[in-house]
C-alpha positions in Angstrom: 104.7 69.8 99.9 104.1 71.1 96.4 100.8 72.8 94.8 98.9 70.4 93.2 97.2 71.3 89.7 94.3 71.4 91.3 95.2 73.5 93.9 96.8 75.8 90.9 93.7 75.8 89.4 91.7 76.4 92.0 93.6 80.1 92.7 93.4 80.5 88.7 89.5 80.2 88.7 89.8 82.8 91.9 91.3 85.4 90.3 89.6 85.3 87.3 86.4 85.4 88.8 87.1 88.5 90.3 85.2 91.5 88.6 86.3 93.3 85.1 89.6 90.4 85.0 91.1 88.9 82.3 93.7 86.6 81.5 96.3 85.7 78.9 99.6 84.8 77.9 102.7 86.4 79.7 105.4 88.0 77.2 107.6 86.7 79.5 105.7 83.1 79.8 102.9 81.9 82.0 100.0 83.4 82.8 99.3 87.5 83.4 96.0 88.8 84.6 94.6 92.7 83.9 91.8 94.0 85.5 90.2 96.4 83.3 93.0 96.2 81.0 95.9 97.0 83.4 98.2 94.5 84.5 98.5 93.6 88.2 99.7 90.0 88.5 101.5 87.3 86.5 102.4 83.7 86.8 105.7 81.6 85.7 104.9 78.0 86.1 102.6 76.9 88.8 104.5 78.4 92.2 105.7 82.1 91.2 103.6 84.9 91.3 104.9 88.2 90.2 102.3 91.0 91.6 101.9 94.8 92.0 101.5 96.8 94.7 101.2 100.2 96.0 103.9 101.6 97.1 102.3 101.4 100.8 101.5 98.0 100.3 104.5 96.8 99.0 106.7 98.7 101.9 104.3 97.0 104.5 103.7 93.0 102.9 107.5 93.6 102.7 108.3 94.5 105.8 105.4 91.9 107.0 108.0 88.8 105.3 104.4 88.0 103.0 106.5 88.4 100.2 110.2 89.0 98.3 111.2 91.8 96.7 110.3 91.7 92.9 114.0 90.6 91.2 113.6 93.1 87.9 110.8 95.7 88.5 110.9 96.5 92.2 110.5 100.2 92.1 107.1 99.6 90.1 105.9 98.3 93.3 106.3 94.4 92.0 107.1 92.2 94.8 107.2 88.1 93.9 105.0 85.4 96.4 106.5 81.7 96.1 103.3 79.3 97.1 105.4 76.0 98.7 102.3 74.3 99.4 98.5 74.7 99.8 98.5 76.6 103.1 99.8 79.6 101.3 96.8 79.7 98.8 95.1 82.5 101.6 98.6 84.2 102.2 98.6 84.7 97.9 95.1 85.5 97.8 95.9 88.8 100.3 98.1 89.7 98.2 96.9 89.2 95.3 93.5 91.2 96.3 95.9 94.6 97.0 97.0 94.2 93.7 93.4 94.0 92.1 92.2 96.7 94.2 95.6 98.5 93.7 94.9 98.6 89.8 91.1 98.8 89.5 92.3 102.6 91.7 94.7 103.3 89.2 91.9 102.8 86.0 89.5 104.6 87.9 91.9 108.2 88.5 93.5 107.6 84.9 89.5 107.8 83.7 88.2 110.3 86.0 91.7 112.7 84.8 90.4 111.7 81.0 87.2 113.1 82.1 88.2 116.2 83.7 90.2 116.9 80.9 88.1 117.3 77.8 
């Protein structure tokens, strides 16, 4: 059973209502979303998130089977989540909140380092 628009929508709307998000166009198409500036997830078409992890969290979703290892960008902690129907919408969102968290750590250090130094 495919998403439905709706459905793809639905997680859109999810995402970016989560704090300090925005959204855009992808240079590589679809949709990317940055929280506080830094990139942490990306959509081609409706089905295929791209999103970025930890290390640690990308070892264990991995190891888990939540997710596939990312085909180009791997090493940056990218793994890819297929959503085959609307029972995987929770399995996404999971996912989808490490990466958020993930990169809202990363902003954080990168400003408290730009504070420390000056």
């Amino acid at each position: 059973m495919a998403l439905t628009k709706a459905e793809f929508d639905t997680v859109k709307a999810w995402i970016s209502d989560l704090a300090d998000v925005t959204s855009g166009p992808h240079r590589f198409g679809g949709v990317e979303f940055k929280a506080r500036g830094l990139e942490f997830m990306h959509f081609h078409g409706q089905t295929h998130l791209d999103i970025r992890l930890s290390k640690a969290d990308q070892a264990r979703v991995l190891a888990e089977g939540k997710a596939e290892k990312h085909l180009y960008a791997p090493e940056a902690g990218w793994v890819t989540f297929i959503i085959k129907s609307g029972e995987d919408i929770d399995k996404a969102k999971e996912i989808v909140r490490l990466a958020y968290i993930y990169a809202l750590t990363i902003v954080d250090q990168h400003q408290t380092k730009k504070l420390v130094q000056k």
